[in-house]
VMD Tcl script that builds the backbone (N, CA, C; Angstrom):
set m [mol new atoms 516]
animate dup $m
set s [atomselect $m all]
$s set {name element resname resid chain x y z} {
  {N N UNK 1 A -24.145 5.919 6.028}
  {CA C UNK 1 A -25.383 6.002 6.742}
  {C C UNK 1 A -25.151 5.871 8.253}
  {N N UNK 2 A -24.229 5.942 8.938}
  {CA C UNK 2 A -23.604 5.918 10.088}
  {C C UNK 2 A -23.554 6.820 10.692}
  {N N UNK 3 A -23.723 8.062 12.095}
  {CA C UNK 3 A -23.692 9.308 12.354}
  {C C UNK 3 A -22.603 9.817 12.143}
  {N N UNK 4 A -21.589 9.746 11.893}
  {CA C UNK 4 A -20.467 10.377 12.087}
  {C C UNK 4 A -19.580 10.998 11.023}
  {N N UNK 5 A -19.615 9.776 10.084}
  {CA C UNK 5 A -19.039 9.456 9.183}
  {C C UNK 5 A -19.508 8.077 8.122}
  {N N UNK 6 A -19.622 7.972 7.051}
  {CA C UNK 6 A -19.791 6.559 6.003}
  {C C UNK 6 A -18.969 5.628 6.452}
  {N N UNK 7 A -19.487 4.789 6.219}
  {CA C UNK 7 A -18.616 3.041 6.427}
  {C C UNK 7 A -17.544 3.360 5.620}
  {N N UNK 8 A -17.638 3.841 3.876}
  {CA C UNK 8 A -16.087 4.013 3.119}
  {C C UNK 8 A -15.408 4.737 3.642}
  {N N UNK 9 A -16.187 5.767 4.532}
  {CA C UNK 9 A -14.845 6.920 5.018}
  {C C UNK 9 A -13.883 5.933 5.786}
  {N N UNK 10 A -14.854 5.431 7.095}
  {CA C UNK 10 A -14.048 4.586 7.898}
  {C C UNK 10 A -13.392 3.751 7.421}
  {N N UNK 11 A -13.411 2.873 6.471}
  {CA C UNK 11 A -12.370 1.640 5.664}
  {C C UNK 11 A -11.966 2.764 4.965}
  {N N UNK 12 A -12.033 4.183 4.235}
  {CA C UNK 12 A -10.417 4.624 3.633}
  {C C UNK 12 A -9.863 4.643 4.965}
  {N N UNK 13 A -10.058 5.495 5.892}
  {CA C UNK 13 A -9.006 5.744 7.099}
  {C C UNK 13 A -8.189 4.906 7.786}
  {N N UNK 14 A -8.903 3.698 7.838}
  {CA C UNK 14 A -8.205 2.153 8.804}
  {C C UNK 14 A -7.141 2.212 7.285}
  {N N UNK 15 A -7.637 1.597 6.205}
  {CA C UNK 15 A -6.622 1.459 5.433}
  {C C UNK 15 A -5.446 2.371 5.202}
  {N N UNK 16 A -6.101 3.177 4.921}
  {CA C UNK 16 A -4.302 4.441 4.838}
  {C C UNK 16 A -3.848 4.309 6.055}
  {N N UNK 17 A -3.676 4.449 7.365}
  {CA C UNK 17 A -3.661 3.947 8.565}
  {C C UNK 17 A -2.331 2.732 8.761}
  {N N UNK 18 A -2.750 1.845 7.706}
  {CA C UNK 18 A -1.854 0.675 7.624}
  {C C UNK 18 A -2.779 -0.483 8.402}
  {N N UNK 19 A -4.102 -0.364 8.666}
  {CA C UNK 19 A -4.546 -1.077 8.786}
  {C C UNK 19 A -5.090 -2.274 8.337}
  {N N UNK 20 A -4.401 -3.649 8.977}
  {CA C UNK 20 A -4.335 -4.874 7.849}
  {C C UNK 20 A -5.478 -6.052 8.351}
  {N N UNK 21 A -6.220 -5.620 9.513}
  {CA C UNK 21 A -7.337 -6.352 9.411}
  {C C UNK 21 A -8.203 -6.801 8.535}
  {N N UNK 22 A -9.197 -7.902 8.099}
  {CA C UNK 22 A -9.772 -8.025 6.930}
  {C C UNK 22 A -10.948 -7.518 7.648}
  {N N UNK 23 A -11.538 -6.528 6.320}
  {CA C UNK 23 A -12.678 -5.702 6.808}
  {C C UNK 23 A -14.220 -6.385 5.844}
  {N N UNK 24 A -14.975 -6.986 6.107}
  {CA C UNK 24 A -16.421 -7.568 5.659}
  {C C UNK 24 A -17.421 -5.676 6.001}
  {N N UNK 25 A -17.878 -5.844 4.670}
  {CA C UNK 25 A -19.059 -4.643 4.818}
  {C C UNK 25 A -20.122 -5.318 4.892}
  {N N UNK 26 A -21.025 -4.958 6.001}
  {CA C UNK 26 A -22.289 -5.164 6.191}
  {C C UNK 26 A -23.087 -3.978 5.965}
  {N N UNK 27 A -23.846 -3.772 4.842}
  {CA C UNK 27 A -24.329 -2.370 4.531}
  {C C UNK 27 A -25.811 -2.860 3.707}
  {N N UNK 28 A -27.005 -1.895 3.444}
  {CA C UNK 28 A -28.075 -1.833 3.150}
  {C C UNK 28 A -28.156 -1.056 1.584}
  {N N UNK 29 A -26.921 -0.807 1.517}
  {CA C UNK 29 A -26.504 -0.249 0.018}
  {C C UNK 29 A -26.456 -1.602 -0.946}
  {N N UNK 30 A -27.080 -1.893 -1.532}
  {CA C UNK 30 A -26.754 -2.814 -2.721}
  {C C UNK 30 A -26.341 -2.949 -4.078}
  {N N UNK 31 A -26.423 -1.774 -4.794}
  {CA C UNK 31 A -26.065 -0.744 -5.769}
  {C C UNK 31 A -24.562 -1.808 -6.702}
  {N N UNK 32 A -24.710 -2.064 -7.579}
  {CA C UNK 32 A -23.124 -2.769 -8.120}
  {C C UNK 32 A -22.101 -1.830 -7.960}
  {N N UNK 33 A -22.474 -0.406 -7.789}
  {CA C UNK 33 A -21.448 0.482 -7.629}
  {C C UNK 33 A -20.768 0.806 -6.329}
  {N N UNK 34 A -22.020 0.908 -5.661}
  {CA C UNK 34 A -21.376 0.553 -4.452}
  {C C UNK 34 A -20.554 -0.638 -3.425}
  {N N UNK 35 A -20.805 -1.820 -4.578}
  {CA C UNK 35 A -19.732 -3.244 -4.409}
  {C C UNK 35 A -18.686 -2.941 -4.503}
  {N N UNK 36 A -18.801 -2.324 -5.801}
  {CA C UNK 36 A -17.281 -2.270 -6.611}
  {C C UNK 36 A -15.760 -1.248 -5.535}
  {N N UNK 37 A -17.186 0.204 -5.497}
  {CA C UNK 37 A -16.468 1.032 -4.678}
  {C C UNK 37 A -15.855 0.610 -3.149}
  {N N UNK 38 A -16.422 -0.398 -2.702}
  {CA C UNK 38 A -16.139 -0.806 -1.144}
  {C C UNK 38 A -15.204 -1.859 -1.607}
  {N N UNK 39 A -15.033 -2.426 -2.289}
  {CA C UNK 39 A -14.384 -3.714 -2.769}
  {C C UNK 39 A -12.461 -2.787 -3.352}
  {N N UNK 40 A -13.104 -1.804 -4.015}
  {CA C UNK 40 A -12.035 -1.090 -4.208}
  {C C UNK 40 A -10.614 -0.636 -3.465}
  {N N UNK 41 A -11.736 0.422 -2.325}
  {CA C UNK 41 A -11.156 1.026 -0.702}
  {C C UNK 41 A -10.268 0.036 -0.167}
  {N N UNK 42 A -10.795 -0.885 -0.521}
  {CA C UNK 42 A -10.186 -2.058 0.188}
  {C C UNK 42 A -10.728 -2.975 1.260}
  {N N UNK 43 A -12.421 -3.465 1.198}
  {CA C UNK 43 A -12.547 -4.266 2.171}
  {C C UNK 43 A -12.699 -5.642 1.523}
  {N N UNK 44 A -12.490 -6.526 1.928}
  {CA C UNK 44 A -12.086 -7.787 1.245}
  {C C UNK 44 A -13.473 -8.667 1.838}
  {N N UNK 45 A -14.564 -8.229 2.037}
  {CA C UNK 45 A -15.990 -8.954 1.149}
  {C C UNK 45 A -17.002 -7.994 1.373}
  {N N UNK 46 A -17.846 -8.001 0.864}
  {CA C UNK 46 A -19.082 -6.782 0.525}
  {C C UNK 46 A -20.512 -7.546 0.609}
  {N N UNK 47 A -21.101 -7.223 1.776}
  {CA C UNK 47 A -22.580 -8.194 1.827}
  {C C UNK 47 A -24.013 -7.500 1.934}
  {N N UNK 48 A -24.510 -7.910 1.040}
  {CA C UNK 48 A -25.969 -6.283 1.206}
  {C C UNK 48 A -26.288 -7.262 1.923}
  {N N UNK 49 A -27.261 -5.919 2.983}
  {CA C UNK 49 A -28.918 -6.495 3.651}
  {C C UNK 49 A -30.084 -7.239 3.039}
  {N N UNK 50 A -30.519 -7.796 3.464}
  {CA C UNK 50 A -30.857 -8.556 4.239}
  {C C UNK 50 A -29.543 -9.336 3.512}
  {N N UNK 51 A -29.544 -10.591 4.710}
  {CA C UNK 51 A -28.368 -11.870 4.813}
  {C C UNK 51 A -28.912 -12.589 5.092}
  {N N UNK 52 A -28.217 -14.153 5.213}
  {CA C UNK 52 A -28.866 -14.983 5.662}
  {C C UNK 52 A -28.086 -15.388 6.685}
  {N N UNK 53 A -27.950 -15.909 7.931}
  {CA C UNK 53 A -26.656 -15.264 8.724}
  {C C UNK 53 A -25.647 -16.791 8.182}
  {N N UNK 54 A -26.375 -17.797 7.525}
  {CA C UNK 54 A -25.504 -18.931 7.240}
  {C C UNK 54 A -24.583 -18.330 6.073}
  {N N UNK 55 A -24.621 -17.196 5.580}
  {CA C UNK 55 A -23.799 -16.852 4.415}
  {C C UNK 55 A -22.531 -15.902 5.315}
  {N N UNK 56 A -23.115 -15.117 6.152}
  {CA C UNK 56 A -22.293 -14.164 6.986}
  {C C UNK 56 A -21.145 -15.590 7.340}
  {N N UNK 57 A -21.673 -16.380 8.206}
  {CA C UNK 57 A -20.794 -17.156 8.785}
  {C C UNK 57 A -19.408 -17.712 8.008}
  {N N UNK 58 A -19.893 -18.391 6.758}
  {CA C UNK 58 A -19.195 -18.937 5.645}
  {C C UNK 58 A -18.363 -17.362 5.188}
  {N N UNK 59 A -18.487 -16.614 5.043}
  {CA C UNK 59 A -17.701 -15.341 4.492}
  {C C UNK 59 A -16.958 -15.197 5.032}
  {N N UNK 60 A -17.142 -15.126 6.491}
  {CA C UNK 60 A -16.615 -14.911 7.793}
  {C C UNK 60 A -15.388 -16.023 7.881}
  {N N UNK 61 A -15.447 -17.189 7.611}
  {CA C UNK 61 A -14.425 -18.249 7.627}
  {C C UNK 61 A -13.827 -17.999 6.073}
  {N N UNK 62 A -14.051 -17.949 5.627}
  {CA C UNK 62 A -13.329 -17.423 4.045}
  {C C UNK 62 A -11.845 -16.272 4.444}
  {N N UNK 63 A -12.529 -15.831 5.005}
  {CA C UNK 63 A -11.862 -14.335 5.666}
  {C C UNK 63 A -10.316 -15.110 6.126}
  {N N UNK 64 A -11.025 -15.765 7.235}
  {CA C UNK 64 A -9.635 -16.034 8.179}
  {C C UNK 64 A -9.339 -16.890 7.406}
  {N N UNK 65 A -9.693 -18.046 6.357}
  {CA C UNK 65 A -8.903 -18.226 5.563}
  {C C UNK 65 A -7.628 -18.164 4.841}
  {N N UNK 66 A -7.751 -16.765 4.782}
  {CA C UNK 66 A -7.129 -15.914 3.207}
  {C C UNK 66 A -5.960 -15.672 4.197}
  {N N UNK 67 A -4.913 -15.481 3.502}
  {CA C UNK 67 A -3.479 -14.502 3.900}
  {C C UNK 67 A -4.023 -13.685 4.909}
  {N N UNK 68 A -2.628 -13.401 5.928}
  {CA C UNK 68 A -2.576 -12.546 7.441}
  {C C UNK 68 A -3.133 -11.253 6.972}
  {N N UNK 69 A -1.586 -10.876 6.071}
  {CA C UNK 69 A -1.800 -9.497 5.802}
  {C C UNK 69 A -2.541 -9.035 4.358}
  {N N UNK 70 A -3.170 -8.000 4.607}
  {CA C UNK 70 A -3.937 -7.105 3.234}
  {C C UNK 70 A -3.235 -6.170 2.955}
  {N N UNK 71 A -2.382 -6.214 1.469}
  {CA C UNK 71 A -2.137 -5.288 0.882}
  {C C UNK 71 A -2.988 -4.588 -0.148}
  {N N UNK 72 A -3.130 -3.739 0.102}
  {CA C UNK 72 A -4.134 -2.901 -0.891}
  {C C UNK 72 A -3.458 -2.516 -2.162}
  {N N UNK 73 A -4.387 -3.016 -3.155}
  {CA C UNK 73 A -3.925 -2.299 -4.654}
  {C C UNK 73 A -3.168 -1.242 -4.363}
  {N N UNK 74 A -3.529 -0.111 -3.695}
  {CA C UNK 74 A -3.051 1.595 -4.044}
  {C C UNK 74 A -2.445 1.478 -2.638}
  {N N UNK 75 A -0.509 1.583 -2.624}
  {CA C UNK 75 A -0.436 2.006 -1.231}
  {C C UNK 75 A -0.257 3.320 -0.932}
  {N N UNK 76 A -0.559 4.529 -0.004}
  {CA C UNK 76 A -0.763 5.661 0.142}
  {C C UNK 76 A 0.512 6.058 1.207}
  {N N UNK 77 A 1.667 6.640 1.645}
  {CA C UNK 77 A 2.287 7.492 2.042}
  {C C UNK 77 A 2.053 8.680 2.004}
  {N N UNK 78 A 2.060 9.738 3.213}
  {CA C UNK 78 A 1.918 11.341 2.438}
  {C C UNK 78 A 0.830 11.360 1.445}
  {N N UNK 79 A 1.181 12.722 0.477}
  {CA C UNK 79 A 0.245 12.961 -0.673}
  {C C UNK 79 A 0.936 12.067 -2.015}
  {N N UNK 80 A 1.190 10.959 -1.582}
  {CA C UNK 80 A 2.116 9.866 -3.049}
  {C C UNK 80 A 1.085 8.364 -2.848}
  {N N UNK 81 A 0.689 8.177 -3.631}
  {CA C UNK 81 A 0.286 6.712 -3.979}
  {C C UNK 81 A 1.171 5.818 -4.641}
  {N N UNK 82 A 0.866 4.480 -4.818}
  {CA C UNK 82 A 1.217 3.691 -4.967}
  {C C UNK 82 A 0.847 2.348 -6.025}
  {N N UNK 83 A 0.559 2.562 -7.034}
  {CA C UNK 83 A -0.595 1.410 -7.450}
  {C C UNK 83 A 0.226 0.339 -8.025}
  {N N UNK 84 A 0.083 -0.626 -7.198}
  {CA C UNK 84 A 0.846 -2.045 -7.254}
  {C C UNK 84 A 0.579 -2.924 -8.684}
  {N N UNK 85 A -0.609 -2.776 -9.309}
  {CA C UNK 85 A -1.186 -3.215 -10.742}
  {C C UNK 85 A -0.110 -2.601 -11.494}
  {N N UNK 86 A -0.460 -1.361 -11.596}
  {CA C UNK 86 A 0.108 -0.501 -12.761}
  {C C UNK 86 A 1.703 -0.149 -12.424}
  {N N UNK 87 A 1.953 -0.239 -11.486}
  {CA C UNK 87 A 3.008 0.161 -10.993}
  {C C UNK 87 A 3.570 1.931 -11.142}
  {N N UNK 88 A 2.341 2.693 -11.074}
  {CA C UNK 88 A 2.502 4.045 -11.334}
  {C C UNK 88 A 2.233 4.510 -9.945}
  {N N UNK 89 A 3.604 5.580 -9.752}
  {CA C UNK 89 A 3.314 6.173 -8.246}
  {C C UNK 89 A 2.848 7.778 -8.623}
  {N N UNK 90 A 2.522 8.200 -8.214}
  {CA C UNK 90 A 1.055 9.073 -8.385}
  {C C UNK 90 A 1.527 10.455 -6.807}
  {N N UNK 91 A 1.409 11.170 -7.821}
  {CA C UNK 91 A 1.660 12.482 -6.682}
  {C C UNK 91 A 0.197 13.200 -6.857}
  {N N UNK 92 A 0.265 14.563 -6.773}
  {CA C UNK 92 A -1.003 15.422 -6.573}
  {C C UNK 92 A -1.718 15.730 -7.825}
  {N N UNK 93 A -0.458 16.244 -8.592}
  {CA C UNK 93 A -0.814 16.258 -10.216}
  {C C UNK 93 A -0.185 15.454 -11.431}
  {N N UNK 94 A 0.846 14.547 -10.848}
  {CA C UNK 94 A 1.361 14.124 -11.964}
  {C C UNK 94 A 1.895 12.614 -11.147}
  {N N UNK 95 A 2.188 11.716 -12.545}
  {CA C UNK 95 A 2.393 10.366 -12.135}
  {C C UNK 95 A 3.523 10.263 -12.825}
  {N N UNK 96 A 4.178 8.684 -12.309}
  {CA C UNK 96 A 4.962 7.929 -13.330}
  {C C UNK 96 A 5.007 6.655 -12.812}
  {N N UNK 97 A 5.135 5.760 -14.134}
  {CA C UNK 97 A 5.186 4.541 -14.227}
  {C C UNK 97 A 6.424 3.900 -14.418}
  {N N UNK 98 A 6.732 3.424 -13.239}
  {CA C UNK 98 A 8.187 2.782 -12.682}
  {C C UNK 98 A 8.804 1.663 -13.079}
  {N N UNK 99 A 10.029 1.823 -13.563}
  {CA C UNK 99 A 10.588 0.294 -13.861}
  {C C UNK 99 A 10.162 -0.732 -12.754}
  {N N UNK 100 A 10.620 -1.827 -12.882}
  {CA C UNK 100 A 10.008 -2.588 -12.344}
  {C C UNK 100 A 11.103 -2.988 -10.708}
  {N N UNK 101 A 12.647 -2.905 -11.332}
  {CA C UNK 101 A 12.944 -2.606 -10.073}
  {C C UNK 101 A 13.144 -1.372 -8.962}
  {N N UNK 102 A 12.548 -0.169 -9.871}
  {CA C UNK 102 A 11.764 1.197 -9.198}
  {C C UNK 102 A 10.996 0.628 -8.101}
  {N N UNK 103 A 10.349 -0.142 -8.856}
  {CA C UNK 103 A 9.016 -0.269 -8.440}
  {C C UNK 103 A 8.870 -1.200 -6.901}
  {N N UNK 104 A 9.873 -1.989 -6.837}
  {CA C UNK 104 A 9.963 -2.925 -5.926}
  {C C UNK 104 A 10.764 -2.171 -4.781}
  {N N UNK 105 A 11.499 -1.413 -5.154}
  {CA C UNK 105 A 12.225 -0.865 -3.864}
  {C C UNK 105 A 10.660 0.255 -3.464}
  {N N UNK 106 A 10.519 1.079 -4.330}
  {CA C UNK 106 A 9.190 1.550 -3.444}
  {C C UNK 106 A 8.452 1.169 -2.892}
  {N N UNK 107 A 7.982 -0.031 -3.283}
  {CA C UNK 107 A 6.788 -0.473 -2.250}
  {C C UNK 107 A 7.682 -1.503 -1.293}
  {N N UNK 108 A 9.055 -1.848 -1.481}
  {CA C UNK 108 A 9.312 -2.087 -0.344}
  {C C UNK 108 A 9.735 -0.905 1.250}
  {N N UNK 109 A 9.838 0.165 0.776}
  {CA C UNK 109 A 10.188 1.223 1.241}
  {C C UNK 109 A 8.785 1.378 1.682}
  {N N UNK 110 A 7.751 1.649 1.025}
  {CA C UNK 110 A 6.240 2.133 1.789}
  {C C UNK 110 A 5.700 1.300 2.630}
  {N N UNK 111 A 6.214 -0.550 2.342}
  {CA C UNK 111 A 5.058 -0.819 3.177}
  {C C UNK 111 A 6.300 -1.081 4.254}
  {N N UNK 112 A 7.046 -0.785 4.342}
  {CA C UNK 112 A 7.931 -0.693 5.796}
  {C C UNK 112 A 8.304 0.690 6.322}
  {N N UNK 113 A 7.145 1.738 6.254}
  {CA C UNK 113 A 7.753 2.999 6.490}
  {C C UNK 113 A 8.143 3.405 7.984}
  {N N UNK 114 A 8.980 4.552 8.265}
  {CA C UNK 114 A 9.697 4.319 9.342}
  {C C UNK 114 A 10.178 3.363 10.209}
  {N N UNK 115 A 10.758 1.977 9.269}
  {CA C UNK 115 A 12.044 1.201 9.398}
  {C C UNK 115 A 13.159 1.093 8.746}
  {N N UNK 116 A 13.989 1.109 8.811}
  {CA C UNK 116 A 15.477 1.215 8.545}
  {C C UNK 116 A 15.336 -0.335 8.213}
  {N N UNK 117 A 15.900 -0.152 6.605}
  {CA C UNK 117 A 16.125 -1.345 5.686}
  {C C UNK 117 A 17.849 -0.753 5.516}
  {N N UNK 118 A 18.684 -2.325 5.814}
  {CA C UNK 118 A 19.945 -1.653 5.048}
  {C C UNK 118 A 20.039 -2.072 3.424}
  {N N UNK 119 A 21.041 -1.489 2.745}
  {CA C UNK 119 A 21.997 -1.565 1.596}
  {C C UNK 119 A 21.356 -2.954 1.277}
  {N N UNK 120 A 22.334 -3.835 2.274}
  {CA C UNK 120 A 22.410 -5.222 2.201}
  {C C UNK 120 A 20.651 -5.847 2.084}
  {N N UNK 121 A 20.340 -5.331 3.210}
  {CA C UNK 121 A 18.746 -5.693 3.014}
  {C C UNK 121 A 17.637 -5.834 1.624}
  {N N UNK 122 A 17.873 -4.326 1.281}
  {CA C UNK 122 A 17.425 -4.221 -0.152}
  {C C UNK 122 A 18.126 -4.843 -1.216}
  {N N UNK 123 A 19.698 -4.933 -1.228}
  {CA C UNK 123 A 19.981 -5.964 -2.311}
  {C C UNK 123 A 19.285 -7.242 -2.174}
  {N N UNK 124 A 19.428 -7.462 -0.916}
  {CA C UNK 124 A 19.198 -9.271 -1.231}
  {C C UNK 124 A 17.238 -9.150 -1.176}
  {N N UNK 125 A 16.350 -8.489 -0.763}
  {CA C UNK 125 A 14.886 -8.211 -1.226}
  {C C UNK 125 A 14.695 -8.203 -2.265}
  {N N UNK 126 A 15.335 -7.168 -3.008}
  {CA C UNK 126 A 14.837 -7.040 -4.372}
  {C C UNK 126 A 16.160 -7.365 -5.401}
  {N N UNK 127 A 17.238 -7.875 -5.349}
  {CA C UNK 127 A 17.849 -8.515 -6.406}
  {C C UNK 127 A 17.799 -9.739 -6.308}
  {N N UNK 128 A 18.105 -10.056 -5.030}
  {CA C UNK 128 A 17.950 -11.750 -4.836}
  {C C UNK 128 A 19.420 -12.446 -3.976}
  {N N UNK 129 A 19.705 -13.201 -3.463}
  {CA C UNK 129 A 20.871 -13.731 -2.897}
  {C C UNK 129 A 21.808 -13.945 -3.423}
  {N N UNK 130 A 21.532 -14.696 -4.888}
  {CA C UNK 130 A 22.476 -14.864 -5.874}
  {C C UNK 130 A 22.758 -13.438 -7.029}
  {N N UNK 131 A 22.481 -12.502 -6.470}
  {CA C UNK 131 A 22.652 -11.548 -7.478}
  {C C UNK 131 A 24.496 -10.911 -7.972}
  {N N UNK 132 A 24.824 -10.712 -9.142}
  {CA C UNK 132 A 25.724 -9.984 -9.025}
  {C C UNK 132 A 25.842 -8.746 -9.195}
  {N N UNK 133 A 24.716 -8.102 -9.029}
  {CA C UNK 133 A 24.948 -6.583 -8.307}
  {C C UNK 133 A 25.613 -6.265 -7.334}
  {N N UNK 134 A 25.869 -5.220 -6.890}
  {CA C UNK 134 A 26.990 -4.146 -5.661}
  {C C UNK 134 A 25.954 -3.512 -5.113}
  {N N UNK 135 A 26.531 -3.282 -4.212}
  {CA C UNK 135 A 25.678 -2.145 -3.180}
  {C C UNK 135 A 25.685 -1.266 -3.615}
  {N N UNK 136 A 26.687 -0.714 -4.795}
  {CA C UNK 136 A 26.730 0.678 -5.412}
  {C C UNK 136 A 24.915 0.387 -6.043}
  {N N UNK 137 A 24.560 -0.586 -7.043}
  {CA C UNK 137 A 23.198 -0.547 -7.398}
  {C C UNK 137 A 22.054 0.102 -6.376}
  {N N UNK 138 A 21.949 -0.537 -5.170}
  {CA C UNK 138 A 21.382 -0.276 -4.343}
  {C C UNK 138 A 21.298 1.025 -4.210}
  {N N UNK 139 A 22.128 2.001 -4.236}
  {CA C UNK 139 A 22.614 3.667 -4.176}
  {C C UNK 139 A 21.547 4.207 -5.313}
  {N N UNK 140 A 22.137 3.478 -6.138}
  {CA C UNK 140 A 21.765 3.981 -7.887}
  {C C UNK 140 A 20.175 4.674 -7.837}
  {N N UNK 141 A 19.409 3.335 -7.148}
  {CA C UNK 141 A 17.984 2.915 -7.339}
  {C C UNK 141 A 17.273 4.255 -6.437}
  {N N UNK 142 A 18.115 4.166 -5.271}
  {CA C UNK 142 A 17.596 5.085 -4.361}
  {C C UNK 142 A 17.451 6.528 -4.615}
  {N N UNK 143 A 18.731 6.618 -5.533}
  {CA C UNK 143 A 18.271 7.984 -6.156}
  {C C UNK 143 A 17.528 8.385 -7.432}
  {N N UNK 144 A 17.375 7.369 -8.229}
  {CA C UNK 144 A 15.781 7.330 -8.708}
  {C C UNK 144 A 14.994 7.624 -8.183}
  {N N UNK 145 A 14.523 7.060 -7.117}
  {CA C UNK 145 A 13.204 7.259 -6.122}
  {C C UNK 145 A 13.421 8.353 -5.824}
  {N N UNK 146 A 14.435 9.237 -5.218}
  {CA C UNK 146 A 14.549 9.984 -4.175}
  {C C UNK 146 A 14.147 11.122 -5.963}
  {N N UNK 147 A 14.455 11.516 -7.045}
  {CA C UNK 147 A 14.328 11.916 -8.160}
  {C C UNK 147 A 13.052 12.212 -8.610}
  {N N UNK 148 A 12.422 10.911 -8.410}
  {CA C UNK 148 A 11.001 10.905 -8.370}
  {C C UNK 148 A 9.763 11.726 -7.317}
  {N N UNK 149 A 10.441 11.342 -6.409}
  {CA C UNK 149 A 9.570 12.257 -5.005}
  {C C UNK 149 A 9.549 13.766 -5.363}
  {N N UNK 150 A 10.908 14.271 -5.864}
  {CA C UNK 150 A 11.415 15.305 -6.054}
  {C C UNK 150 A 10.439 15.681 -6.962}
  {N N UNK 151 A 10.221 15.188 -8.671}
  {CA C UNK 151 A 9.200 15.715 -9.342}
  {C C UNK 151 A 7.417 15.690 -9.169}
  {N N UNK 152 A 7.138 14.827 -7.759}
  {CA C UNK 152 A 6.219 14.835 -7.826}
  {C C UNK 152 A 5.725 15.857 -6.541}
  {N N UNK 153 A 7.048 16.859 -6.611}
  {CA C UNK 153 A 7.060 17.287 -5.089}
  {C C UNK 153 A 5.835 16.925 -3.911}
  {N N UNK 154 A 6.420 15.543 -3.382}
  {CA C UNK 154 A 6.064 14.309 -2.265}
  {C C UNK 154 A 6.518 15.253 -1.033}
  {N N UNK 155 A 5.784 14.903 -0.187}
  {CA C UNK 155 A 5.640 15.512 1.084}
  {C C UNK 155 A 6.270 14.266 2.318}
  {N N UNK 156 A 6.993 13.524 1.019}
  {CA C UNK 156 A 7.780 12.000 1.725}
  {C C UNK 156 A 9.154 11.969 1.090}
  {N N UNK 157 A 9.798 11.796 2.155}
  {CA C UNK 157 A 10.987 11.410 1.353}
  {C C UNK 157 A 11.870 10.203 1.776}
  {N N UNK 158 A 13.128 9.740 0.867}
  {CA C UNK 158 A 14.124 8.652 1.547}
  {C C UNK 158 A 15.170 8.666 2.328}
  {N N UNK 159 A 14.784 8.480 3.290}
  {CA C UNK 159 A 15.798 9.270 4.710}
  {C C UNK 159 A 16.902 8.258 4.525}
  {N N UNK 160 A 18.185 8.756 5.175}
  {CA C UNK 160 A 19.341 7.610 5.308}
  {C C UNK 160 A 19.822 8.126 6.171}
  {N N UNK 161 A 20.295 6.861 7.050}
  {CA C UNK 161 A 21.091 6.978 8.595}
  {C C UNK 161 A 22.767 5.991 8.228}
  {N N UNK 162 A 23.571 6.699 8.117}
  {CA C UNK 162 A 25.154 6.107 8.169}
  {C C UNK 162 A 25.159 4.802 8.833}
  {N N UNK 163 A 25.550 3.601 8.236}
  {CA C UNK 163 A 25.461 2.428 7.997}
  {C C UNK 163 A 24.516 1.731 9.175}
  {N N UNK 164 A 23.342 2.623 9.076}
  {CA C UNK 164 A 22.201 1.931 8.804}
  {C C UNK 164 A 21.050 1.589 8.122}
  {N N UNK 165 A 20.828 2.568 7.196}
  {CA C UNK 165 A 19.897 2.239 6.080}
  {C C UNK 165 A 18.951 3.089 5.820}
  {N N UNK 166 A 17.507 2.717 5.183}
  {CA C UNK 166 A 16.962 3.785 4.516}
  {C C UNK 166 A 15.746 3.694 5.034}
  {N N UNK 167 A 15.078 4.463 5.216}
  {CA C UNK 167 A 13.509 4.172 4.926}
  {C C UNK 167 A 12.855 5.630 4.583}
  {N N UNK 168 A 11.676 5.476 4.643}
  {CA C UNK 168 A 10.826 6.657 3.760}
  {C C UNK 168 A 9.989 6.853 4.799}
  {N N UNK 169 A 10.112 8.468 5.023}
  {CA C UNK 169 A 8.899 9.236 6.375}
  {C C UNK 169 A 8.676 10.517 5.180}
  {N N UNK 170 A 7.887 10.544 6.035}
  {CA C UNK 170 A 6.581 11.777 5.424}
  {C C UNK 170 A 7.522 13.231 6.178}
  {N N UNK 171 A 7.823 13.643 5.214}
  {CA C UNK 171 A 8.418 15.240 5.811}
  {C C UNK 171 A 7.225 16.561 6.145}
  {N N UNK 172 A 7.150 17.165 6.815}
  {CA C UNK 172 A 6.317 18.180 7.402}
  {C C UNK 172 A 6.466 19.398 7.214}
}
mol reanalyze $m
mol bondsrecalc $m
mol representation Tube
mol addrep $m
């Protein structure tokens, strides 16, 4: 109801964006569907009109409360999603549901996109310090992913720079 554009348009866009502000909807929509749907997008509280402004306030401190950053259920790169629940990454027409240490190097790869993670980095992220895996694992995993992009022909891929590491940009 905004001239330009909907309040959800604007919270999808900040969010795909990488935008990690916590977003409160103030809207005249009251609808359970429309809770659900804004709650979904990703704004982390949903308040119909009329208010009472002693409730705004209290929400409002709830907010800064909570954890810095907002990760959203679904993280979005390119035309590839991400859904952190299910752990299914999701192309245009087709999905798959990722082992679990698939799953961790991807979303460590998305939500650090265009930074260079090394070898070493990702072992000790996602195996752990005490692990006895090799860096050869680390290789292994990557070309899973990189396998995956491939069938979901992703408009992203896993770049690597000679002993510096990996990260994932959106190819053009």
């Amino acid at each position: 109801m905004m001239p330009q554009m909907s309040g959800m348009e604007v919270l999808q866009k900040l969010r795909q964006k990488g935008c990690t502000t916590p977003i409160l909807l103030l809207t005249a929509k009251t609808e359970i569907e429309d809770r659900i749907q804004g709650l979904d997008m990703g704004a982390d509280d949903y308040l119909p009109k009329p208010f009472a402004m002693g409730e705004l306030l209290a929400r409002v401190r709830a907010m800064l409360r909570r954890k810095e950053n907002f990760i959203p259920d679904i993280i979005k790169c390119g035309n590839i999603s991400l859904n952190r629940q299910s752990y299914e990454l999701s192309g245009e027409k087709q999905s798959f549901i990722l082992s679990k240490l698939e799953f961790q190097l991807m979303e460590l790869l998305m939500l650090n996109q265009g930074k260079y993670l090394s070898s070493e980095d990702l072992l000790v992220k996602i195996w752990g310090y005490n692990t006895d895996a090799e860096l050869g694992t680390v290789w292994v995993y990557i070309s899973y992913i990189r396998k995956r992009l491939a069938a979901l022909n992703a408009n992203v891929a896993v770049q690597a720079k000679r002993n510096i590491g990996y990260t994932l940009e959106v190819v053009e």
